[in-house]
TIDRENLUM-972563 format. One line per field, with one value per residue (C-alpha): x, y, z. Coordinates in steps of 0.001 Angstrom, whole numbers, plus 500000, padded with zeros to 6 digits. Example, Ala and Ser with C-alpha at 12.3 -4.5 7.8 and 13.67 -1.06 7.14 Angstrom:
# TIDRENLUM-972563
c1	512300_513670 .
c2	495500_498940 .
c3	507800_507140 .
This chain:
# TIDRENLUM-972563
c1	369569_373418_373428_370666_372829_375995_374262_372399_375588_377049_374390_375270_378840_377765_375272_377428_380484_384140_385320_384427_387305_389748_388066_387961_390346_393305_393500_395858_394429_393869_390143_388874_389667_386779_384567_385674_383291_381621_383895_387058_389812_392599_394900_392782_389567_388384_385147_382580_383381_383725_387061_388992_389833_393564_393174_391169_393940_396609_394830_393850_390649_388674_387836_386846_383545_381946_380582_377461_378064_378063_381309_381271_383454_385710_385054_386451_389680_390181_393687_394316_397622_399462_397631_400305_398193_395072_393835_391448_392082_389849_390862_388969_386545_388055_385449_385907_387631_385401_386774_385024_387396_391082_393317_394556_398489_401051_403143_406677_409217_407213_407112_407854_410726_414397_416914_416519_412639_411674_412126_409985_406930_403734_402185_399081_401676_403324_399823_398478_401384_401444_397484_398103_401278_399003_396055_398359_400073_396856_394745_397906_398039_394343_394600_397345_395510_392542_394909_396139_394397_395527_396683_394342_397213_400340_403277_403610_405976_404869_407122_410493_412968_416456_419913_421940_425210_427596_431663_433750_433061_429150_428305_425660_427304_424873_422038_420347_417474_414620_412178_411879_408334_404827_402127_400697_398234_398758_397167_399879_402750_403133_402076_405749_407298_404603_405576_409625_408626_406547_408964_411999_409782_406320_405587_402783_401387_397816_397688_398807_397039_399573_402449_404946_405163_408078_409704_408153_410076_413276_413602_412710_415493_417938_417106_417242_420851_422579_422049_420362_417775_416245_413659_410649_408585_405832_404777_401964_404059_406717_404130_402649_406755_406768_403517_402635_405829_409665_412659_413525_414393_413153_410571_407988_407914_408038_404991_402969_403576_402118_399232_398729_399281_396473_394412_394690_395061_391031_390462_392026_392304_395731_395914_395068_398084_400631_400033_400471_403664_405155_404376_406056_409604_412722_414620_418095_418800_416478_413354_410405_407933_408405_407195_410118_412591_411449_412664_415606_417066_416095_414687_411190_407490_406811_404787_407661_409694_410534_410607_414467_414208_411513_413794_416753_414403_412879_416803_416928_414031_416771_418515_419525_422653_424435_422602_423151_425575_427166_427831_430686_432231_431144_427735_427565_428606_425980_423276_423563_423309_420524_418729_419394_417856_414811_414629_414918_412292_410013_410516_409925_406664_405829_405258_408157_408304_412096_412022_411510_414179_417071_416333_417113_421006_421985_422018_419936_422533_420919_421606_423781_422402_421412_423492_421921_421323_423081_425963_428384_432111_433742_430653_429409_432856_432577_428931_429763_432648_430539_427520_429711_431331_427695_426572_429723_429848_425879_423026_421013_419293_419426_416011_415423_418983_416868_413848_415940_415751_419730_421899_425534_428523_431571_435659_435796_437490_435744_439443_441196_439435_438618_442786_443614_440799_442756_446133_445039_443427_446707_447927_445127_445521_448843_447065_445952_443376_442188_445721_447425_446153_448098_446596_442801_441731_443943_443075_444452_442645_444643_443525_444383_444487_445100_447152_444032_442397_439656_439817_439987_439886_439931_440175_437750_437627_436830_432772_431230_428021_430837_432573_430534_433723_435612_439571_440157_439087_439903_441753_443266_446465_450217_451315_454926_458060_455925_455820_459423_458715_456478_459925_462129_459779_459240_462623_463468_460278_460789_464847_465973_466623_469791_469986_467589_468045_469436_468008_467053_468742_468325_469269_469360_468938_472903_473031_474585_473074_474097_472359_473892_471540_470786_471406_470527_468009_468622_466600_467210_468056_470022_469247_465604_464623_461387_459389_461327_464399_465761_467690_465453_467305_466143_466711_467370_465923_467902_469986_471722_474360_475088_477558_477043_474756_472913_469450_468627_470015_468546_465287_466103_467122_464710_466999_465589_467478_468065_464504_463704_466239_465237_461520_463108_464994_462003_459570_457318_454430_456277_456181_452726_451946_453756_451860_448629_449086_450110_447149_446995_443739_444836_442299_445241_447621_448524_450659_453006_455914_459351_457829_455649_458436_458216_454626_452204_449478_447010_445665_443296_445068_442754_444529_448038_447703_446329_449668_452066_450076_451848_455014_454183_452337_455567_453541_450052_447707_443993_441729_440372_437173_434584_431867_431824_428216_425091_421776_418013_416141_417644_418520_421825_422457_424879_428197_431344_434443_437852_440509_444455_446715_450296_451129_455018_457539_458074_461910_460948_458533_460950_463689_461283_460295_463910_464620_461375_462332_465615_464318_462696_466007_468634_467114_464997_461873_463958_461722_458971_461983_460378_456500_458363_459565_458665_457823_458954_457421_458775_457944_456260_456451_455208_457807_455289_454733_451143_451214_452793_452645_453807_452810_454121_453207_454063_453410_450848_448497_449763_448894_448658_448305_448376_447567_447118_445685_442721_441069_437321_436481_438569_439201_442709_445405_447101_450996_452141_454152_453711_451493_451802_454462_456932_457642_459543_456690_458879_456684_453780_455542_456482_452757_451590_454820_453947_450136_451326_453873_451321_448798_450746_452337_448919_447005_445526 .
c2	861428_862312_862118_864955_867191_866665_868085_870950_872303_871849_873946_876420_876889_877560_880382_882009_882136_881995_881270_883420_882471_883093_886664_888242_887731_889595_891924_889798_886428_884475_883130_879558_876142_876018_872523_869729_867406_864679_861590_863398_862068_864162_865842_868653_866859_866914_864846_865419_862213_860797_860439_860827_863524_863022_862134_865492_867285_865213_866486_870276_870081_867924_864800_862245_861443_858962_856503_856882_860970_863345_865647_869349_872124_873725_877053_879810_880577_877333_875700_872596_870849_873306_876405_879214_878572_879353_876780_874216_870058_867527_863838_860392_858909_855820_853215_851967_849010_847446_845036_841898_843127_842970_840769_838321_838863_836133_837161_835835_836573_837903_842018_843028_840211_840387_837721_834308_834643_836768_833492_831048_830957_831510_828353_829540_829457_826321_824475_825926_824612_821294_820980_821941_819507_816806_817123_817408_814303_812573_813841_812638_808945_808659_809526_806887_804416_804559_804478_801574_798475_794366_793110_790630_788167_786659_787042_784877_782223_780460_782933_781894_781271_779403_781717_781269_780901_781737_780940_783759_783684_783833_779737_778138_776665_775775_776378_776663_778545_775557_776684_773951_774570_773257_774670_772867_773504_775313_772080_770020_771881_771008_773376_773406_774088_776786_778743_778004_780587_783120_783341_783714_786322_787003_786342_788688_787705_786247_789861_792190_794817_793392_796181_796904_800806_800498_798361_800523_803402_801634_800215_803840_805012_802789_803112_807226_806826_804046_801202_797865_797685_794543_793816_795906_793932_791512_788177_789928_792646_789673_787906_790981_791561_787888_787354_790781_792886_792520_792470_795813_797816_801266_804048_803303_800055_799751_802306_800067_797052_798955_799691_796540_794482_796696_795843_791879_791869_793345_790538_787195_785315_785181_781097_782332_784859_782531_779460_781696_783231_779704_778505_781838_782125_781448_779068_778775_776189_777371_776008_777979_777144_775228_771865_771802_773196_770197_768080_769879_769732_766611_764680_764058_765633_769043_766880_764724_767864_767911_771068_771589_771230_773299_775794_775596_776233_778897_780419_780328_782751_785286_785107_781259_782339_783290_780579_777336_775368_773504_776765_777619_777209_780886_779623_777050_778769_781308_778391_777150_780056_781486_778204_777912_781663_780363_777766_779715_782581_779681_779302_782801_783316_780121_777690_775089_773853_774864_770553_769966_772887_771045_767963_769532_769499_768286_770972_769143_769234_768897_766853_767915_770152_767922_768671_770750_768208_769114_770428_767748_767596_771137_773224_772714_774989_776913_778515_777950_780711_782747_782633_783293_786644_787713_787709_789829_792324_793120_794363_790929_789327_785656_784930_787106_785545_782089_783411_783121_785059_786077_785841_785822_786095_784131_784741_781238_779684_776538_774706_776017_774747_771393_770911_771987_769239_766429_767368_766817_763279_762180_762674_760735_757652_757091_756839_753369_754679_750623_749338_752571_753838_757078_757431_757858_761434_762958_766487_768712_772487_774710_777851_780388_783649_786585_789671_791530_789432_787110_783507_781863_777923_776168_772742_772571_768448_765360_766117_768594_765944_763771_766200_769546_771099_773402_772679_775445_777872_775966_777989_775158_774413_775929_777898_776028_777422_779059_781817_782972_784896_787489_787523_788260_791409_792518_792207_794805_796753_797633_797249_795566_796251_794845_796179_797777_801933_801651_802946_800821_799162_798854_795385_793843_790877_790363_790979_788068_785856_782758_779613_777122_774283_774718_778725_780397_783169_786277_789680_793148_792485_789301_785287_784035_782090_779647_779319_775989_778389_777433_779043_778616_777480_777230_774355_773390_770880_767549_769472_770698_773749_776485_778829_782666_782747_785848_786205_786383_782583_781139_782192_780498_777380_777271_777297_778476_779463_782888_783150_782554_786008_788123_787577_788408_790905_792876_792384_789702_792340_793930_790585_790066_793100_793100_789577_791131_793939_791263_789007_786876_787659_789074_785773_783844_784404_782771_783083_785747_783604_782957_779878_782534_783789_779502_779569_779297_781303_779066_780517_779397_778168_781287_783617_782306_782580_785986_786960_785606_787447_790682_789565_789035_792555_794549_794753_795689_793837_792981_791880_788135_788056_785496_787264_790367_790942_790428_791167_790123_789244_791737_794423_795257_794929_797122_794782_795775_794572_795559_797538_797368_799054_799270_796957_796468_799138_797859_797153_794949_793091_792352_791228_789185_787870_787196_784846_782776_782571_781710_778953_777290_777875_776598_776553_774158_773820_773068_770081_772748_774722_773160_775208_777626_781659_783834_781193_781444_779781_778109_774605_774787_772365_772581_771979_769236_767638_768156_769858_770591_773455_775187_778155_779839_782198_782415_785910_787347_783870_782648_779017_777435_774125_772368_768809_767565_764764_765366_762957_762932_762534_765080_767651_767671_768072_763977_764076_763283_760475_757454_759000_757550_754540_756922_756820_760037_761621_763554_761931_763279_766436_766638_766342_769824_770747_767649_769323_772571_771713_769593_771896_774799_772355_771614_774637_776695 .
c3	955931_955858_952155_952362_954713_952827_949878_951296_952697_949175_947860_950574_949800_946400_947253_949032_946355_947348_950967_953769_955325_952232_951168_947871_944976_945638_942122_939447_941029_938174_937512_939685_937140_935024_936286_934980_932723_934084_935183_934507_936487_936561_939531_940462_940370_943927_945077_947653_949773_953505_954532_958220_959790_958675_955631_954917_956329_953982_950971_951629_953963_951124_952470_949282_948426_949857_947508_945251_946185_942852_942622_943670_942420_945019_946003_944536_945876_947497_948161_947476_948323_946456_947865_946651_943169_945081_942609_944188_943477_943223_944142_942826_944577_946962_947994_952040_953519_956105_957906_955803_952709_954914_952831_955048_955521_956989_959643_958693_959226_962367_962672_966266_966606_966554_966388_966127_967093_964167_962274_964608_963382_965543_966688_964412_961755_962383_963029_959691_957555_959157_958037_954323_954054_955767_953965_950621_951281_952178_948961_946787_948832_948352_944761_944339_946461_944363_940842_941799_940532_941773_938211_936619_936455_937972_936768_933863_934630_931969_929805_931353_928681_929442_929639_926375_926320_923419_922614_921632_917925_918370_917962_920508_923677_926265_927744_931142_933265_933262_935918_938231_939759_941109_943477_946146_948419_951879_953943_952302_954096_957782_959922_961731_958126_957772_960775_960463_957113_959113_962514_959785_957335_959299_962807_962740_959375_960976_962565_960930_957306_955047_955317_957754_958268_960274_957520_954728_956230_957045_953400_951854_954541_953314_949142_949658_951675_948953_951860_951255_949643_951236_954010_955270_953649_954945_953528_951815_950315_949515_947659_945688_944440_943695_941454_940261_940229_939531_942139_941556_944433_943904_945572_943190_943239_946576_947139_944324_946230_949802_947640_946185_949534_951386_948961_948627_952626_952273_949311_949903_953232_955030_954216_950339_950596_952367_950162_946622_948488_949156_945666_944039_946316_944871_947252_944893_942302_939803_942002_942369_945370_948625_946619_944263_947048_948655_946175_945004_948296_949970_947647_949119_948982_950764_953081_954390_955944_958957_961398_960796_957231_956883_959074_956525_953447_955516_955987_951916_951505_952567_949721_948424_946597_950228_952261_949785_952164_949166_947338_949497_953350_954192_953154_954811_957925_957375_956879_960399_962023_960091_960684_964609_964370_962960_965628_968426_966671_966558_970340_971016_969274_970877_967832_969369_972887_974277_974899_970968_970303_972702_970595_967210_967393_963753_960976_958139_955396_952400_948901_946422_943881_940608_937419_934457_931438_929063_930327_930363_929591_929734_929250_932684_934160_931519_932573_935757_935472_932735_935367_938751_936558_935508_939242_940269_937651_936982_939038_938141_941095_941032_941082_938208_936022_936704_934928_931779_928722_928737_925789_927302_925118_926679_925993_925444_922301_921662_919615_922761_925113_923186_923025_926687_927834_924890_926792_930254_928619_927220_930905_931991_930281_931402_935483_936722_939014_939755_939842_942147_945148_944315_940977_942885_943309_941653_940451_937318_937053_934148_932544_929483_929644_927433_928627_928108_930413_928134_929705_926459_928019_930963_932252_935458_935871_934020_933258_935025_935462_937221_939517_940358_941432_939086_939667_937400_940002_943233_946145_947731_945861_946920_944149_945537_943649_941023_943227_942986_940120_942036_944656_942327_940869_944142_944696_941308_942254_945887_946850_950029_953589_954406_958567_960082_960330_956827_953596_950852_948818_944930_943344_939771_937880_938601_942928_944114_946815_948694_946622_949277_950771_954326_954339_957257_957243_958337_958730_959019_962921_962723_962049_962069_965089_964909_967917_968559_969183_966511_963095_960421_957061_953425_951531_947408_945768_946121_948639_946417_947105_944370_946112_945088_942281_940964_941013_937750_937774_940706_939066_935849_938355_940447_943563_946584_949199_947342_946971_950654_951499_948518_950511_954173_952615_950663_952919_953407_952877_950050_948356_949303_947710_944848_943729_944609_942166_939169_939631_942674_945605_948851_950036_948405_951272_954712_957416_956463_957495_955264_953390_951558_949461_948250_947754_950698_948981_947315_944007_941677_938013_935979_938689_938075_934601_934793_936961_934673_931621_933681_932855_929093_928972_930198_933428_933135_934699_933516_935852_934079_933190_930947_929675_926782_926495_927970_926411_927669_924431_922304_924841_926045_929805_931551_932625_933828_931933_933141_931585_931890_935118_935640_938146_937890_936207_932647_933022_936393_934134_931390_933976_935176_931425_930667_933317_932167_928913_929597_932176_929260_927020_929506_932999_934958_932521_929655_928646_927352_925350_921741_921941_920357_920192_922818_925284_928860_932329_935190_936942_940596_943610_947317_950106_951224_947904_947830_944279_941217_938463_935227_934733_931285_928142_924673_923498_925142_926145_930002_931030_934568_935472_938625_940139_943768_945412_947557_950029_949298_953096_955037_951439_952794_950179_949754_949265_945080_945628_943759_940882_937707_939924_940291_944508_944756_943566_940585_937666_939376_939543_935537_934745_934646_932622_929873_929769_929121_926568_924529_924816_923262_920875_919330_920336_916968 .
């Protein structure tokens, strides 16, 4: 019906000719715009059309067509938005916006605000964002949910290969990595040893869907901030890693093994899922399952253990390598309290009566761990060191080195090490171990090493199948006089402080000292007092007195009350320092008291031969290592190997050098003069007579040896004297010196 009127008043307008309102043509007024064709679209098209009231205004009083209406010409002598022309316009058709066509617009930042609020979204906002991200999130953890699939098999232990070993020039020297292992089933584990594992791992295994979202999150936490990498993990999710996975701690593993868990929680019962996780854990000493662990340390079937053993093997599910008590002291510190934790967890979930807790009092020490065959003689210490350097200087779990498969490339010369160990033997048959009391226990560790740091021998004990423990790298011998050399660099290195409020002092291989016996000792403030009250004075060898005697000489000497001042006079932490730098572990060191400067420190023989290497290298220090490459079947494995740092100033390390070699010329270890050019070392005793060494180079290869006497009961360090029938204890003494000689003597 509008339609109709809109086009009879059309027709109107065009009856009656040009605009009533406008009049005639002025004369000279150019002719209307002839009508443009059908659906032409140009500027001064104008349409017949339904529009507002301002909008008609806006574009000359012709509102636009409305749509589906036919065009009109204007009327002669119409204006359109340029009316001076007197030319009418025409303007294309637009089609009407209802409301059900409004393109929906967000608000943000929000029109109307200022400051801070323009940029807080509107809780419509806010609430429609958090939707999206949540139901994002949940399609993509459904759709990885549903990828994921339980493997069709375990982990194929079957597979495990042993760890090769290799010497320096690429020949076969050992091997290890047998899988000790054997399932058993779940009713053959006492129920007390069962729930020592789940109060230590689990408590809520029986109740819980087989992840720990707390834990889930924490771990996650910790792998996106560097942190460890452990924990979160229930037994389920510890038994997924275990038989389906690898150890590796990243995001996606971890998110596979959430997946995975949920899934056998739903499939398998919760007996099913803790008897495969107790025949899968690594408990330490290549054992595999609680049956073998069993065995391995305590020597009986799973089903003998008793509530506090099953506790302990419980403790080594945290990690065996830090929790084997006869791996170390530390360790076995950490043992007993990890396993009076589990004790008293097993209390608090209520699986032990407080009365049967107060009874267990006795840690359960367990058996020694068995020796690999195969590994007799020297080989044993030497893949013990290889091993111990692999696990320091890799990312390798333990439980994964023991699955085997690693092809290890030692420093290790095999005619080195075969004439250090036929040196030490020569030694050796000259004790009467049956006949002398003082000839029982008696222990000799020595070790080569290059200035670039390869350990090319060692000497760790008579058979490592014999004696487990590695003298080579024991920490529980003085270094005794030995020491002086890391004094006297110090000494060179740093200066002295003479009084207190002075500057320091520079000295040289030529500053005189006082090499009397019985020397008092005095520091920057005045004369040393021991808590007795009393002066405390050094004291030579034999008690001997050398009147003023440079340093240089005393070194060469071995006379010690110079010695004992150069340290008060440095700086006890000076020295300290200084011997850290060349070689020697901060762990090394006591009490920083005077008797440091005549070796308190305890050191292992590879360390003091990697100290004295310094000296031979003009003073730059290698850190000593035993391995040069690591592969896994074929592949190379990332391992850190360590490069040389300046440690001392080169002319300190030459001074140093010189008095060595002239020790060996002229001095106190003049018995070793004849191994030949360039050799230089110096003889070492403690003040108690507990040990002996020589530590030495020739060229650029430093040797240490030591011996000591050690009680097998208490491990406390037995005095030398009547080794070898010699009561003062000085034949015991000469030993380490008459190893070193004949080794370099003989050594290729």
């Amino acid at each position: 019906m509008r339609i109709g009127k809109l086009f009879a008043a059309a027709k109107a307008r065009k009856s009656r000719g040009p605009d009533a309102s406008t009049g005639p043509a002025e004369p000279g007024t150019p002719p209307a715009a002839p009508r443009p064709a059908p659906g032409h679209d140009d500027a001064h098209t104008i349409t017949l059309g339904i529009v507002t009231p301002g909008r008609a205004a806006a574009s000359g009083g012709h509102p636009p067509p409305r749509p589906g209406t036919a065009a009109t010409p204007a009327a002669p002598g119409a204006t359109g938005q340029g009316g001076a022309t007197g030319k009418g316009r025409r303007r294309k058709a637009r089609p009407r916006r209802g409301p059900s066509l409004r393109r929906p617009r967000i608000d943000y930042p929000r029109a109307g605000r200022r400051g801070v609020r323009r940029w807080v979204p509107s809780w419509r906002l806010a609430l429609g964002t958090f939707l999206f991200v949540l139901g994002t999130l949940s399609g993509v953890v459904g759709y990885a949910y549903s990828q994921t699939e339980i493997p069709s098999d375990l982990n194929d232990f079957a597979t495990q290969q042993d760890n090769v070993y290799y010497w320096a020039d690429g020949t076969e020297m050992g091997r290890t990595g047998q899988i000790n292992r054997q399932a058993t089933a779940l009713k053959r584990v006492p129920e007390d040893v069962r729930w020592a594992v789940l109060a230590a791992e689990n408590a809520s295994f029986y109740s819980d869907s087989g992840v720990s979202p707390t834990g889930m999150f924490r771990a996650v936490t910790r792998m996106i901030t560097g942190g460890d990498t452990q924990g979160g993990s229930t037994i389920t999710q510890q038994y997924v890693k275990n038989a389906y996975l690898n150890q590796r701690q990243d995001l996606s593993r971890k998110v596979t093994e959430m997946f995975i868990a949920i899934k056998l929680d739903n499939k398998m019962s919760k007996d099913e899922i803790l008897e495969g996780y107790l025949n899968t854990s690594w408990f330490g000493r290549g054992t595999y399952g609680i049956q073998r662990a069993a065995y391995a340390y305590y020597r009986k079937d799973v089903s003998e253990l008793t509530v506090s053993e099953g506790a302990f093997l419980a403790t080594l599910l945290k990690g065996a390598g830090m929790y084997d008590p006869h791996l170390s002291d530390a360790n076995h510190r950490r043992a007993v309290e990890r396993w009076e934790w589990v004790l008293d967890r097993m209390v608090e979930i209520g699986k032990l009566s407080r009365s049967e807790r107060e009874q267990i009092t006795e840690f359960p020490e367990p058996r020694k761990p068995p020796k690999p065959v195969g590994l007799d003689g020297q080989t044993g210490y030497l893949v013990e060191t290889a091993r111990a350097y692999v696990a320091a200087h890799t990312d390798i779990e333990p439980a994964d080195f023991d699955l085997g498969g690693y092809q290890i490339r030692t420093t290790f010369e095999k005619p080195k090490v075969e004439s250090l160990a036929a040196s030490v033997k020569e030694v050796r048959d000259d004790l009467r171990p049956k006949e002398r009391e003082a000839d029982r226990e008696l222990h000799i560790g020595a070790a080569s090493v290059e200035a670039d740091g390869r350990i090319v021998a060692l000497y760790g004990g008579p058979d490592y199948v014999k004696q487990g423990f590695n003298d080579a790298n024991a920490s529980n011998v003085p270094a005794g006089t030995a020491f002086a050399p890391f004094v006297y660099a110090a000494g060179l290195q740093e200066g002295v402080l003479k009084k207190r409020g002075e500057s320091r002092k520079t000295i040289t291989p030529a500053t005189v000292y006082d090499g009397d016996d019985k020397a008092a000792l005095q520091t920057p403030e005045g004369p040393y007092w021991d808590r007795g009250g009393k002066i405390v004075r050094a004291r030579n060898d034999d008690g001997k007195s050398w009147g003023d005697i440079s340093l240089h000489q005393a070194l060469v000497n071995s006379v010690n009350t110079p010695i004992m001042q150069l340290g008060m006079d440095v700086g006890l932490d000076r020295v300290r320092r200084t011997a850290t730098t060349a070689g020697l572990l901060p762990s090394s060191f006591g009490e920083q008291v005077p008797a440091l400067s005549l070796g308190t420190a305890k050191p292992s023989a590879i360390r003091m031969a990697s100290a004295y290497a310094t000296f031979a290298a003009h003073g730059m220090h290698t850190e000593p290592y035993s391995v040069t490459h690591l592969t896994r079947n074929g592949d190379a494995v990332p391992l850190d190997v360590p490069s040389g740092k300046r440690a001392l100033r080169a002319e300190v390390a030459e001074a140093v050098d010189g008095a060595l070699k002239d020790s060996l010329r002229t001095g106190a270890a003049s018995a070793a003069g004849d191994v030949g050019p360039g050799a230089a070392g110096k003889a070492g005793t403690a003040q108690d007579r507990t040990s002996a060494w020589f530590v030495g180079y020739r060229d650029v290869l430093a040797t240490a040896v030591s011996i000591s006497r050690l009680d097998p009961e208490t491990h406390e360090l037995l005095p030398l004297d009547g080794v070898g029938g010699d009561p003062s204890g000085k034949t015991g003494a000469g030993y380490p010196l008459a190893i070193w000689r004949d080794y370099l003597r003989s050594s290729p």
